[in-house]
C-alpha positions, 0 to 999 in steps of 0.5 A: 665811552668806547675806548678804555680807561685806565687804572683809575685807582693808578691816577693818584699814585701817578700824579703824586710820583710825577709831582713828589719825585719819589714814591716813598714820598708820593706813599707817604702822601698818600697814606700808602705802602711804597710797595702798593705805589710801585705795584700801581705804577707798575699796572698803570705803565703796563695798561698804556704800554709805555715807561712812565719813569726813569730813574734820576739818581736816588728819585725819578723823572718822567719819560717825555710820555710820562710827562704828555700824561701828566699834563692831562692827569695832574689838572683833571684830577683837580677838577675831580678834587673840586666837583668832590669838594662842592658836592660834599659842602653842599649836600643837604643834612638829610644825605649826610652819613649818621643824618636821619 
C-alpha cells in the first residue's frame, strides 16, 4: 500500500459522531472522554485536509465531504466488526487467553 492511511484509531470516533450527531454521545458510546473524541476528530479532519463537521444547532452535521467519507467509513468498519467477531467465535480453545 503506497498511499497513507489515516488515523485509524479516529474511525470510530468519526463514525459514532457521524451516526450519533454528537460527540458527548458518540464518547458516551464509545466509553471515552468528549475531549479525546474532539481531540480524534480534530487529528483525523487535519490528516484529510477537510471540515468533516459544522456545527447545527446544539449537534453537528457532516460537510458534503464528511458525508462521501461516511458512506465508505460506516460499512467498512462493519465489516471489520464482522471478520473480528468470526475469528473470535472460532478460535480453537487452545489460542484463547488464560487457555493452556
Amino acid at each position: 500500500m503506497n498511499a497513507k492511511l489515516p488515523p485509524l484509531t479516529a474511525l470510530p470516533a468519526f463514525e459514532a459522531t457521524a451516526r450519533l450527531g454528537s460527540v458527548t454521545s458518540a464518547a458516551a458510546e464509545l466509553g471515552r472522554t468528549h475531549g479525546a473524541v474532539s481531540k480524534q476528530l480534530r487529528h483525523l479532519s487535519e490528516d484529510l485536509g477537510a471540515e468533516l463537521f459544522e456545527k447545527d444547532g446544539v449537534g453537528l452535521r457532516l460537510t458534503a465531504r464528511g458525508a462521501r467519507l461516511h458512506q465508505q467509513i460506516g460499512p467498512a468498519l462493519s465489516a471489520i466488526e464482522a471478520a473480528a467477531r468470526a475469528l473470535r467465535a472460532h478460535r480453537p480453545p487452545c489460542d484463547r487467553p488464560g487457555a493452556r
